[in-house]
C-alpha positions as CSV (number, residue, x, y, z in Angstrom):
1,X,0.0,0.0,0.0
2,X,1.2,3.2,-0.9
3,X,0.9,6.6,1.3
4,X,2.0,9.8,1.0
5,X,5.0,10.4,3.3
6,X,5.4,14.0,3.5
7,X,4.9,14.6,7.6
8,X,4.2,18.0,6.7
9,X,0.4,17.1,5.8
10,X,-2.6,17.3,8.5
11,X,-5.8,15.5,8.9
12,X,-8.8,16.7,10.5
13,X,-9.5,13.3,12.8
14,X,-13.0,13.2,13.5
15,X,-15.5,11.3,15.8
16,X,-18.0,9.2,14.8
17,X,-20.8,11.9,14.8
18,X,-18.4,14.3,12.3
19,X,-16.8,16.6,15.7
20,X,-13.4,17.6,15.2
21,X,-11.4,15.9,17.9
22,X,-7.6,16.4,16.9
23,X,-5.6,17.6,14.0
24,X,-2.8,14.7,13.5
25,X,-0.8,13.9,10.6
26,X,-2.2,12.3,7.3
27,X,0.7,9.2,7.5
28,X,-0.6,8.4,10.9
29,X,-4.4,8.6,10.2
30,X,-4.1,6.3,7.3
31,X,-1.5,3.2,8.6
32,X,-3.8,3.4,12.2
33,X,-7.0,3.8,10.4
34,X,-8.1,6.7,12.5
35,X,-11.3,8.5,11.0
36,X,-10.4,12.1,9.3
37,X,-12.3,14.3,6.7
38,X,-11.4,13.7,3.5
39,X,-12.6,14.4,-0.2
40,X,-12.0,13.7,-3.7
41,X,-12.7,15.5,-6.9
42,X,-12.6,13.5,-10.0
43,X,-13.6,15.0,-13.6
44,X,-14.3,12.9,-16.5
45,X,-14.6,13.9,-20.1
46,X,-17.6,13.0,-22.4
47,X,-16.0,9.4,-22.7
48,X,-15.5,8.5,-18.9
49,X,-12.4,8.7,-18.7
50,X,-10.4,10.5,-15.9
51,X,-9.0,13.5,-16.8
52,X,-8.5,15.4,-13.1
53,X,-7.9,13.3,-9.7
54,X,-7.6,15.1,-6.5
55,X,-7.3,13.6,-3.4
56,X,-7.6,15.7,0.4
């Protein structure tokens, strides 16, 4: 599984009801599986295919 590394980027870790708990690092909330607010933007052309991925 691949993560980005950089220790520089934050999560927003969340509780189960969407309440900000913590602000913790984006490597940490993804190898413990800690719940965080994310999104994802993906645009696709007239064809389906993927033109634009980005990931928060």
């Amino acid at each position: 599984m691949l993560f980005d590394v950089d220790k520089n980027k934050y999560v927003m870790q969340i509780d189960s009801t969407d309440r900000l708990i913590n602000k913790i690092p984006k490597i940490e909330a993804h190898l413990k599986g800690i719940r965080h607010k994310a999104f994802s933007v993906l645009i696709l052309n007239n064809d389906g295919k993927m033109l634009i991925q980005k990931k928060s």
